[in-house]
N, C-alpha and C positions, 0 to 999 in steps of 0.2 A: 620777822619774828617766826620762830618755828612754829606752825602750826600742832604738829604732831606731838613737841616736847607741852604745849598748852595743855591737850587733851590730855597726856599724861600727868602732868600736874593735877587739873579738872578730877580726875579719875581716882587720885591718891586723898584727894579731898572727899569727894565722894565716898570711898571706901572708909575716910574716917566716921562719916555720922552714918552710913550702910548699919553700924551696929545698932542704931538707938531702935527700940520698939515704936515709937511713934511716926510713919514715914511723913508727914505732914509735920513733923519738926525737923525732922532729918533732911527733908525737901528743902525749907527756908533756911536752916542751917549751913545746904551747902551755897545758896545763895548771897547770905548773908558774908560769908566770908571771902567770897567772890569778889563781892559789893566793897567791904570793907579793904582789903589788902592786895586785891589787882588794881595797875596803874588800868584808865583807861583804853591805852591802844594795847592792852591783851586781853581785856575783855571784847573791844576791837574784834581782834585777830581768832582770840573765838567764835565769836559769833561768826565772823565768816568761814570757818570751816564746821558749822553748826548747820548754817544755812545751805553750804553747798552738798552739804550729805556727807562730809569727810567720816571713814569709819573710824569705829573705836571709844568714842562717846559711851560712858555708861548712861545708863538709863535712869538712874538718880540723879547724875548729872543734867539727863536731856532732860529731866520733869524739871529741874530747876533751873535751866535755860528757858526754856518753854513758859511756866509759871510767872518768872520772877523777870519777866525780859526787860519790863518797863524802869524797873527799880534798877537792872546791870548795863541796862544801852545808855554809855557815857552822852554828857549834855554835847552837842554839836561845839566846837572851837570858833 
């Protein structure tokens, strides 16, 4: 899985709730659709290019990796 096309997804999502006034909804928001509509192994294959410092992460995104990690890190198989 492309790592790189991930963060661009991530980023496009991000930039949807970027607009809301509330960054604390706009945070769980990009979470929650993360949550909702990514299969596991790219939420996977995010977080490992999360963890290893891959650039290009927004930073609405990283608060909602960071935040929300418990809720996005798929149950073990």
């Amino acid at each position: 899985m492309d790592q790189h096309h991930l963060i661009e997804m991530a980023n496009q999502i991000g930039g949807f709730f970027e607009s809301m006034p509330d960054r604390e909804e706009a945070t769980a928001g990009v979470a929650d659709h993360i949550r909702r509509f990514w299969e596991p192994r790219m939420r996977r294959a995010l977080y490992a290019a999360f963890d290893t410092g891959t650039p290009g992460i927004s930073e609405i995104v990283s608060n909602a990796l960071t935040k929300y990690r418990e809720q996005l890190t798929p149950v073990a198989a």
